[in-house]
C-alpha positions in Angstrom: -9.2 9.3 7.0 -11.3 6.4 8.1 -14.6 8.3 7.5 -13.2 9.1 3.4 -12.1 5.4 2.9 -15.6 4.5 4.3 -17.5 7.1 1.4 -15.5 5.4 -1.0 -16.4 1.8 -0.7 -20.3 3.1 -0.1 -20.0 5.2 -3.8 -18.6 1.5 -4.9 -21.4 -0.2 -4.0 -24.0 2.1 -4.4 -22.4 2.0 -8.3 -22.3 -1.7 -8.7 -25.8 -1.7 -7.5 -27.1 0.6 -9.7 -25.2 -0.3 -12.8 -24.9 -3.2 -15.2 -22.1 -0.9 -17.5 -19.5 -3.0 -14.9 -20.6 -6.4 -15.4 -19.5 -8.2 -18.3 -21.6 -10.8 -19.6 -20.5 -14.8 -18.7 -21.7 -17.9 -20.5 -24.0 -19.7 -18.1 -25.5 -23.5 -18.3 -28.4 -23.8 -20.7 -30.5 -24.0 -17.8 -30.2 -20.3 -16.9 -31.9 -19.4 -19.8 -31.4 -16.3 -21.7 -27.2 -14.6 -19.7 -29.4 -11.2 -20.5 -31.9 -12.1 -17.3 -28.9 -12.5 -14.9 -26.4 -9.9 -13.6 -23.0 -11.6 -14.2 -19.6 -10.9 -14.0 -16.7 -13.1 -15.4 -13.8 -13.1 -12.7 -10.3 -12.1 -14.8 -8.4 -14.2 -11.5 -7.4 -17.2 -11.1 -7.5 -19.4 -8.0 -4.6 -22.2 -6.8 -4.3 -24.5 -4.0 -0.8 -23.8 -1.9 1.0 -26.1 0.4 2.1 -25.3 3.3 5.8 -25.1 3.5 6.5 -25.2 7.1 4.4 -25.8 10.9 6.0 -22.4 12.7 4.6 -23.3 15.5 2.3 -25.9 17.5 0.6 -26.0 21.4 2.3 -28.9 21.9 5.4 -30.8 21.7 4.7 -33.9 23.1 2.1 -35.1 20.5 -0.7 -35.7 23.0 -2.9 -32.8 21.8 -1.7 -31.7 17.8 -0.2 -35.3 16.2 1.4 -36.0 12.6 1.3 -32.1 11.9 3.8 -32.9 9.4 0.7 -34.5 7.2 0.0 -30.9 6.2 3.1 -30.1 4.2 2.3 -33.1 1.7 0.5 -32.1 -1.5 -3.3 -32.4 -1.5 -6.1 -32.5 -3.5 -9.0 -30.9 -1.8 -11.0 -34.0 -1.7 -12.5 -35.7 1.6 -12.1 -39.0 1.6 -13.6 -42.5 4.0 -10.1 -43.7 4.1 -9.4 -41.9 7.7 -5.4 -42.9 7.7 -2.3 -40.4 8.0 -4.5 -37.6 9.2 -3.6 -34.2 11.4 -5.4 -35.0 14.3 -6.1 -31.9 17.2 -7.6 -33.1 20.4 -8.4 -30.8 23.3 -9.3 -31.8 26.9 -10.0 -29.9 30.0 -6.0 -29.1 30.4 -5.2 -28.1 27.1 -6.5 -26.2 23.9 -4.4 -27.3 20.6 -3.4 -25.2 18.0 -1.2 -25.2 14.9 0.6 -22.3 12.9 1.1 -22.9 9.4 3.6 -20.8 7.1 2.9 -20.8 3.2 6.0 -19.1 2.5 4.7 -15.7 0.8 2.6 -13.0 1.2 -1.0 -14.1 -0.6 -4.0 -13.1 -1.3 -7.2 -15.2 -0.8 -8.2 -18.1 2.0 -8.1 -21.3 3.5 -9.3 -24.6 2.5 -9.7 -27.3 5.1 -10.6 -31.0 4.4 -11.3 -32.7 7.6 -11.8 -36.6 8.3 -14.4 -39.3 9.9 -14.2 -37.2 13.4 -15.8 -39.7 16.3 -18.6 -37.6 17.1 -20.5 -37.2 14.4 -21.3 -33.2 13.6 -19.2 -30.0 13.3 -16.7 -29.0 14.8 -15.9 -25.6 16.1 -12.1 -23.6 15.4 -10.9 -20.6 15.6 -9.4 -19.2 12.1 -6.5 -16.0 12.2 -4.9 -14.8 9.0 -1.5 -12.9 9.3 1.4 -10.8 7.1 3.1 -11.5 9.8 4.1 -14.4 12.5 3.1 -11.5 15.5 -0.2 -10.7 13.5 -1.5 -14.7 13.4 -1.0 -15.2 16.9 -2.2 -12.3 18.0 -5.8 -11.2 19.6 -8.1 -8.1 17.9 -7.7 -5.6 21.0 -6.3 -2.3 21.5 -2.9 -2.9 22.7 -1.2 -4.6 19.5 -3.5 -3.5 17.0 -4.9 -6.1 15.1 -7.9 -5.5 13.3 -11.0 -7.1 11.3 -11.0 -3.9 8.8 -11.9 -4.5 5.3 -11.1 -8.4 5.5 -11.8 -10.6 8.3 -8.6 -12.3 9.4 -9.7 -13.5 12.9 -13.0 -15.1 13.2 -14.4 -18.6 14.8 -16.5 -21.1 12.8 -17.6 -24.7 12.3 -16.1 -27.2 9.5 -18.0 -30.1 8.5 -17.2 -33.8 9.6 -16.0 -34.7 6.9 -16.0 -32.8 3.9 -14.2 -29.7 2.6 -14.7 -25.8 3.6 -13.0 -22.6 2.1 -13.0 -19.6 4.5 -11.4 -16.2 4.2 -10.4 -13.8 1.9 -7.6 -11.3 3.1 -3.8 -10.6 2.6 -2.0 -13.0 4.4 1.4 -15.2 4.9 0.5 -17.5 8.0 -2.6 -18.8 9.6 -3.1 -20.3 12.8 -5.9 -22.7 13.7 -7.1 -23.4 17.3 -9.9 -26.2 18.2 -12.5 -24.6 20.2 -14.5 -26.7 22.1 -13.3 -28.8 25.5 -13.3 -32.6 24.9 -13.3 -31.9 21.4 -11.3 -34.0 18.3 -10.6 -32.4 14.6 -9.0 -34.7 12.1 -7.8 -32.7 9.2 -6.9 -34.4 5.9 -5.6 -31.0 4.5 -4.9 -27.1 5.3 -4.1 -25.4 1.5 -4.2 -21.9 0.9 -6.0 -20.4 -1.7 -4.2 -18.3 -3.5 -6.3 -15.7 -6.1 -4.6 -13.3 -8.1 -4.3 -12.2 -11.9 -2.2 -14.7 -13.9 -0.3 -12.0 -16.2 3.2 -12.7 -17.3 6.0 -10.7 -16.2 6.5 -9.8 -19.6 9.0 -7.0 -18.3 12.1 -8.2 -16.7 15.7 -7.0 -14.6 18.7 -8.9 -14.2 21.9 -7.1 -12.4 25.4 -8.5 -11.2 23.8 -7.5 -7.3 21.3 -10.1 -6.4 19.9 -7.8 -4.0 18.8 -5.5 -6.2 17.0 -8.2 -8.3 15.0 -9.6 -5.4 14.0 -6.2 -4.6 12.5 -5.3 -8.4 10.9 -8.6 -8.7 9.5 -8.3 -4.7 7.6 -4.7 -5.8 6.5 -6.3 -9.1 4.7 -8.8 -6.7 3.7 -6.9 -4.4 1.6 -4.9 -7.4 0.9 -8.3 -8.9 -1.3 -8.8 -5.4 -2.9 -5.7 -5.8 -4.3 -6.4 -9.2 -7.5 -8.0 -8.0 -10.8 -6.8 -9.5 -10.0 -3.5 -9.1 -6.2 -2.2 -8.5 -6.0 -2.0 -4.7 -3.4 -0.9 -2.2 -3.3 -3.5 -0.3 -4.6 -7.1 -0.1 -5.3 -6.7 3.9 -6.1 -3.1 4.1 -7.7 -1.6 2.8 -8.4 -3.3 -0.4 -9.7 -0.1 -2.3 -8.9 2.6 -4.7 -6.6 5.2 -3.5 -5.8 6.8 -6.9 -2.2 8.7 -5.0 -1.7 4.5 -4.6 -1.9 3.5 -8.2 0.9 5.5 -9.6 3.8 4.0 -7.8 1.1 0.9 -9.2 0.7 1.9 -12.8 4.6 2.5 -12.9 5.0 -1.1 -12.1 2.6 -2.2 -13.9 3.8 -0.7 -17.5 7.2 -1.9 -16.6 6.6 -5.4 -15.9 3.3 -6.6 -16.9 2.6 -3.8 -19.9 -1.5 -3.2 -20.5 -3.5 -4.4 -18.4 -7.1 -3.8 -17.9 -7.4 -3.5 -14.3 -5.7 0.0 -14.8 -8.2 2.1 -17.2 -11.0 -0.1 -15.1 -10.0 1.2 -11.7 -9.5 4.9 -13.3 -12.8 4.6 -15.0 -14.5 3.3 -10.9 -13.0 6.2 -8.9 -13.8 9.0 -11.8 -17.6 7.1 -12.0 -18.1 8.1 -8.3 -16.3 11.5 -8.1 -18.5 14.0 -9.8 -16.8 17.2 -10.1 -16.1 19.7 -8.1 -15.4 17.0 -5.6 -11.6 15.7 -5.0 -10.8 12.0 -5.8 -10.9 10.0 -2.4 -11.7 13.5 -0.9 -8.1 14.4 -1.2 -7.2 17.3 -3.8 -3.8 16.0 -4.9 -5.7 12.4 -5.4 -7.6 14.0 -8.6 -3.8 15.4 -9.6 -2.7 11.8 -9.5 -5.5 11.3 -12.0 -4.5 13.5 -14.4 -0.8 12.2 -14.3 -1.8 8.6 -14.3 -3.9 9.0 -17.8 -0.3 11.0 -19.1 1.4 8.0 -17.7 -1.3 5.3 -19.2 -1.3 7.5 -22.7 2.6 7.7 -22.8 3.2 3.9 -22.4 0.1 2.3 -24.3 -0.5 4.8 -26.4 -4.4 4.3 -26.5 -6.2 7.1 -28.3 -9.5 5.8 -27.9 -9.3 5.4 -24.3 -8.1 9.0 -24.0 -10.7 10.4 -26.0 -13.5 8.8 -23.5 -11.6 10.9 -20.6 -12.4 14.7 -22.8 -15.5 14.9 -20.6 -13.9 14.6 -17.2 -10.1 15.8 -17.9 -11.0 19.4 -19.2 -13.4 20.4 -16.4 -10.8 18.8 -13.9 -8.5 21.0 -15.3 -10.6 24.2 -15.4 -11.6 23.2 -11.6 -7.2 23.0 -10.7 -6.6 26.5 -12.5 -9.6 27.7 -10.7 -7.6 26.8 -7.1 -4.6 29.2 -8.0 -4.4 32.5 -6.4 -2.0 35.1 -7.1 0.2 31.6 -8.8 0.0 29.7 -5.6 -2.2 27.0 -5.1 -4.8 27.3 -3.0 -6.3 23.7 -2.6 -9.1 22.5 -0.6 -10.5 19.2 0.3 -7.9 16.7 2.5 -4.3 18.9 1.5 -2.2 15.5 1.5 1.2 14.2 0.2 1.9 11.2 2.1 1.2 10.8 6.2 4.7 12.0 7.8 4.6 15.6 5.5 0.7 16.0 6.9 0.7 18.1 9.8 4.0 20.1 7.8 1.8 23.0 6.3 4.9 24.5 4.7 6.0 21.3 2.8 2.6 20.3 2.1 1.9 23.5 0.3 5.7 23.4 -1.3 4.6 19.6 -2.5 1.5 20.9 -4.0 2.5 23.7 -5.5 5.0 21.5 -7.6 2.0 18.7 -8.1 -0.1 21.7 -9.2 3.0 22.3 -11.8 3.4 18.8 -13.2 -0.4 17.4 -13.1 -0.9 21.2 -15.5 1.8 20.2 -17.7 0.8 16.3 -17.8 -2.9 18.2 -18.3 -1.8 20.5 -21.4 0.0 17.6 -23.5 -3.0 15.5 -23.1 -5.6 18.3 -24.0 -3.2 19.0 -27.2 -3.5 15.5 -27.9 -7.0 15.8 -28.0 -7.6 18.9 -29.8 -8.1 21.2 -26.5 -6.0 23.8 -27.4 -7.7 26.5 -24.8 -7.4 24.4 -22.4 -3.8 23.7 -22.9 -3.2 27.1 -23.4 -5.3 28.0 -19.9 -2.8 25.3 -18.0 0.8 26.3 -19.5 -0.1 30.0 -18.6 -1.2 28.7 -15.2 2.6 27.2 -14.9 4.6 29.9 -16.0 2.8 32.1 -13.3 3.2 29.3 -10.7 7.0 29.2 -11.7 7.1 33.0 -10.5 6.3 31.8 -6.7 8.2 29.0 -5.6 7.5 28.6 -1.9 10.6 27.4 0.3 10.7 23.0 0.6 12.0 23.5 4.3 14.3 21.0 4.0 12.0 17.8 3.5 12.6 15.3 1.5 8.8 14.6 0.0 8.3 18.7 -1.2 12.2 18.6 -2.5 11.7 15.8 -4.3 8.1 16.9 -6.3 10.0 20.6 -6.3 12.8 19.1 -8.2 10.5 16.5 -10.2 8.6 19.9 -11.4 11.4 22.0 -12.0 10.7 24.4 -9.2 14.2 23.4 -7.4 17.6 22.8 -9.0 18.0 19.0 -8.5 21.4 19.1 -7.2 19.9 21.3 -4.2 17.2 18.5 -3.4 19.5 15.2 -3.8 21.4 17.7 -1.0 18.2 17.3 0.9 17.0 14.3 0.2 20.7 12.6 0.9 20.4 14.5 4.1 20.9 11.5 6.7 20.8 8.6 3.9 16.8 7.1 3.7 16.3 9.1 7.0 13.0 10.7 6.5 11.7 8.3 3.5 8.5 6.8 3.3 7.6 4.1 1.2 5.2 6.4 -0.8 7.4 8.8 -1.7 10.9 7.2 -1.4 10.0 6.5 -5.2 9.8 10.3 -5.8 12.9 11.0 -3.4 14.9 8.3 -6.2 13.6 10.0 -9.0 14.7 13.3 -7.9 18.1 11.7 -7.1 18.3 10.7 -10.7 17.3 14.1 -11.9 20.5 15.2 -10.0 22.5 12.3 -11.9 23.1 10.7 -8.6 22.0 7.1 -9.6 24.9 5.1 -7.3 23.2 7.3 -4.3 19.7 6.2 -5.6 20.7 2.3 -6.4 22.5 2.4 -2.3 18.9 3.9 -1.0 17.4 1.0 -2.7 19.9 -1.6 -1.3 19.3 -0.3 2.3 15.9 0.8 2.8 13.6 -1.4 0.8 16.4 -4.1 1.2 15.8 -3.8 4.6 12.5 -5.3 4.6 13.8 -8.2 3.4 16.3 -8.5 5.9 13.3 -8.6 8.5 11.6 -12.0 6.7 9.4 -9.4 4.0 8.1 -11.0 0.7 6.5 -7.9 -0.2 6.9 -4.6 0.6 5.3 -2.4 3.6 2.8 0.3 4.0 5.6 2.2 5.6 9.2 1.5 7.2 11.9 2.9 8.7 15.5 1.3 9.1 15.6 2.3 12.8 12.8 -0.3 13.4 15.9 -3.1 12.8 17.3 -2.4 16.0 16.7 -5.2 17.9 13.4 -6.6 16.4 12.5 -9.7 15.1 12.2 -11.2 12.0 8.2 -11.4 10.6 8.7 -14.7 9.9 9.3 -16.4 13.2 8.0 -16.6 16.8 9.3 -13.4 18.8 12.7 -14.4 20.5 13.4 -13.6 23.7 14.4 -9.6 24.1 13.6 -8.4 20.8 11.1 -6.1 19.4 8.1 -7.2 17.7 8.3 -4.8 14.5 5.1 -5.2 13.0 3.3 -4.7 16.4 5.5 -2.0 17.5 5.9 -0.1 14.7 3.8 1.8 12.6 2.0 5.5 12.6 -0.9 7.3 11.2 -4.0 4.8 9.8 -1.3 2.4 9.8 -0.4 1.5 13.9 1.3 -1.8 14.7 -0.4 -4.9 13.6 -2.7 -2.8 11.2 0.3 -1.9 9.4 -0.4 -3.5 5.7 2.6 -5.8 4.9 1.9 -5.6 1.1 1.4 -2.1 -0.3 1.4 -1.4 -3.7 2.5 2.1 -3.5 6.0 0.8 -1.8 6.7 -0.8 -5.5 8.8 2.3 -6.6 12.4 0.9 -7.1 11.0 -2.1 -10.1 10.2 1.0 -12.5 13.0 3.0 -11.0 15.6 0.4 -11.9 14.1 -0.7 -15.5 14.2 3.5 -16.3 17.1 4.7 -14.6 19.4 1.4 -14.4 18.3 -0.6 -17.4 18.0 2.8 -18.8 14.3 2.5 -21.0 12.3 6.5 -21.2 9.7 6.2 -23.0 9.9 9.2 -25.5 6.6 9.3 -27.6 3.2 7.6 -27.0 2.8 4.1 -27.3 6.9 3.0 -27.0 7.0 4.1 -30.5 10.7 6.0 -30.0 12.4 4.6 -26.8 15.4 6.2 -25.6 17.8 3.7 -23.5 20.9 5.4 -21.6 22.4 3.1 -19.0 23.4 4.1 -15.1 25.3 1.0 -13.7 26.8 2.4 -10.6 28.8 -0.1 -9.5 27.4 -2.8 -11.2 29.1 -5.4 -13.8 26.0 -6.2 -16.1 22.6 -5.7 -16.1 19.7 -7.1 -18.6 16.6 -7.5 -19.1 13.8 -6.8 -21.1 10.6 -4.1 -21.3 7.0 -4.1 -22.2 5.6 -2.4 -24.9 2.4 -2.4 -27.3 4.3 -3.9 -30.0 6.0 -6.8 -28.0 9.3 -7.1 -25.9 12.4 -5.1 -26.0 15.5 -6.8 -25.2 18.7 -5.0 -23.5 22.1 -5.9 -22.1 24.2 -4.0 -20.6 27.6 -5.0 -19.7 30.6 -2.8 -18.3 34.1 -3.6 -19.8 37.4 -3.1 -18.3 38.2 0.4 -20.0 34.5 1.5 -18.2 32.5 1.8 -21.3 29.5 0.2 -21.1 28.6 -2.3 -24.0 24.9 -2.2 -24.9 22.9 -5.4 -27.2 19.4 -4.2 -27.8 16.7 -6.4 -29.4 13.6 -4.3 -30.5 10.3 -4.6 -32.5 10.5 -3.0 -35.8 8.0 -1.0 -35.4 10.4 0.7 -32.8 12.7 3.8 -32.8 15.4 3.0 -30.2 18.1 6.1 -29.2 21.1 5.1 -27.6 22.4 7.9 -25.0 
């Protein structure tokens, strides 16, 4: 996997190098001249400065070596200053080696800034810098034992700040950092310790508001944990591996249409990954990754409702197309490239080929409504006679809950038979990925109160173990006995995030922020708030409730034509009362 994820971000560079069709055009000083004779692009982020809200941690507690830590949590301003009072003061000697731990309270993306003071010797001083998700992962050293890593973003490295003045290091996915002075005999005054924080400042224009507060810290936690993911491009994770995995973005784009509506970083990153995968190749390498394509531009097409933007994929889509038919033999698929659904199916052959069979099935049907949108009626024709041959061979799921779930999703399995799969041992068997799948099977089968419980305990559990955004992958048997992510290791417990962990994804590798884990915020505004989408562009919206056990819910959706209000509340007969807001360019159908 390793040597695909490396192609990719050589095909990214190779196309940034050789093409100014990415780089929008800034306004530069006077001085520059003419923007046309430089290269520019505008960054759509925006940066902060973040407090930190608590020391975790410090080498000592006498005050000898790290003094007046507390300094740090007092709002700064990023300016060095000859003053030279109230400072952070480390001091090492030939006994001791001081160090600090800082906790800014969430899972970021971006850096460090230090401002240091009038240190005694005059020059720079040497420190130690380590980023971490996790308490474990800051403290930790890059070896083989734990897992730590430099991949993609440097999170552990050593360098020298200036006497004083102001330096901003790093640029990673991180909650903590630790900083260690170096040198023997050696004195760092610090003035200030911020975190930069860089990220897209879109409003959550989408919203969800329950009677369970649980289940409202989980939706907004994945809307975050996309939020960090919308850098320049939409990434899966802000530590690793900070790319393009197009299987990634539709947990993403989900997300995204449900809380933040259009955003550009969508059709930009699907525009990048289709740039540098000419056909006959597969997206990332991986076959199903060029499926996910198809059904994200469906998805994209269905919620914005952008013709134009369609029309620019005609070139690309139909051949795609023409290249999946061409990979059915005897109506099985019969995909090449990396044959992948998510890392614990991989090395199931059966489920794998049951999962892309019913892939095969819905990216063809996403496939023939978008060519009949744009006038390819051949090719629609070619895919829907593709599907009712596929339907003729439905292989066996083998009782796994990722091929159930797509076979149900694709209307290859009844979906009562799958939610008696997928219910098989409660969240037993989910992954992060595909737990979204495995909840909208579940609602296929009408079992929403099973769905909104999977939620409560399996991504709920992640916050129980100090998460502010939710993991690459996770299991609720990791619980037993571990710590929390958020403090120092106590005696006889587990270390989770250095334990834990399988795949590309071992112990302190293990990305803490994944965008693909964001499945239960659009689950819960579809299924619980009750918004389908029913015709390109939100123009006809079809909102049916599934409370569960819950007393209210509101909240509002995104569309092209502004904000839809809802509130739902259950009375004391069991009807649910429904107030819906909506623009009036909007058809809304009450279930």
């Amino acid at each position: 996997m390793m040597n695909l994820k490396n192609q990719l971000l050589l095909n990214i560079g190779l196309l940034l190098a050789s093409s100014s069709s990415l780089l929008a055009q800034s306004v530069l000083p006077p001085v520059f001249g003419p923007a046309k004779n430089y290269l520019t692009e505008k960054d759509n982020r925006v940066k902060v400065y973040l407090t930190p809200q608590r020391i975790v941690w410090t080498s000592d507690s006498t005050g000898k070596y790290v003094s007046n830590a507390k300094r740090l949590l007092q709002a700064g301003n990023g300016q060095a200053e000859l003053i030279n009072t109230n400072l952070v003061e480390l001091r090492n000697d030939g006994d001791h080696k001081a160090s600090i731990l800082l906790d800014f309270g969430k899972e970021l993306h971006g850096g460090l800034q230090l401002v240091t003071g009038l240190m005694k010797k005059h020059g720079p001083v040497k420190i130690r810098v380590r980023f971490g998700e996790s308490v474990s992962e800051a403290m930790a050293d890059i070896d083989t034992i734990k897992g730590a890593t430099n991949d993609h973003a440097i999170r552990d490295f050593t360098l020298e700040v200036p006497w004083l003045g102001e330096l901003e290091i790093g640029n990673t996915g991180f909650r903590f950092v630790r900083i260690d002075l170096v040198d023997d005999n050696a004195e760092l005054l610090l003035k200030e310790a911020r975190a930069m924080f860089i990220f897209r400042d879109v409003p959550y224009l989408g919203s969800f508001k329950s009677s369970d507060e649980r289940l409202n810290k989980i939706w907004l936690t994945g809307a975050y944990t996309v939020q960090l993911n919308m850098q320049q491009y939409l990434w899966d994770g802000p530590k690793r591996d900070r790319l393009v995995w197009v299987g990634d973005m539709h947990p993403e784009v989900m997300t995204i249409n449900n809380v933040f509506g259009y955003n550009e970083v969508v059709p930009k990153s699907l525009d990048l990954i289709k740039s540098v995968t000419p056909l006959p190749a597969w997206m990332n390498g991986i076959s199903s990754y060029s499926m996910w394509w198809v059904r994200i531009q469906r998805e994209l097409y269905q919620y914005q409702g952008n013709l134009t933007y369609l029309k620019k994929q005609r070139d690309y889509l139909v051949p795609l197309l023409d290249l999946l038919v061409s990979k059915i033999k005897d109506g099985n698929e019969n995909l090449d490239g990396m044959r992948f659904l998510d890392w614990p199916t991989f090395a199931n052959k059966p489920a794998v080929h049951a999962g892309l069979q019913a892939m095969m099935v819905m990216t063809l049907t996403d496939g023939a409504q978008l060519c009949r949108v744009l006038g390819e009626t051949k090719t629609a024709e070619k895919c829907e006679a593709t599907i009712k041959e596929m339907k003729k061979h439905i292989p066996d799921a083998v009782n796994n809950k990722q091929a159930a779930s797509l076979m149900a999703l694709a209307g290859l399995m009844p979906a009562k038979k799958a939610d008696d799969i997928i219910s098989l041992g409660q969240t037993k068997g989910f992954s992060t990925f595909y737990g979204y799948y495995m909840l909208e099977a579940k609602a296929k089968a009408g079992n929403y109160e099973g769905a909104i419980n999977n939620i409560r305990d399996y991504w709920g559990g992640m916050l129980d173990m100090g998460a502010t955004t939710f993991w690459e992958d996770f299991d609720l048997s990791w619980m037993k006995n571990a710590g929390r992510i958020d403090e120092l290791l106590p005696a006889g417990k587990i270390d989770i995030h250095a334990t834990y962990g399988a795949y590309s994804y071992k112990k302190l590798r293990h990305s803490l922020s994944h965008g693909w884990a964001s499945g239960p915020t659009s689950w819960l505004t579809e299924n619980v708030l009750g918004v389908k989408v029913m015709e390109p562009g939100c123009r006809v919206l079809k909102i049916v409730p599934h409370l569960g056990d819950l007393r209210f819910v509101e909240g509002t959706f995104p569309t092209p034509y502004g904000v839809v209000k809802i509130k739902h509340t259950k009375l004391a007969n069991g009807k649910i009362e429904s107030k819906i807001e909506a623009p009036k360019e909007i058809k809304i159908i009450k279930g």
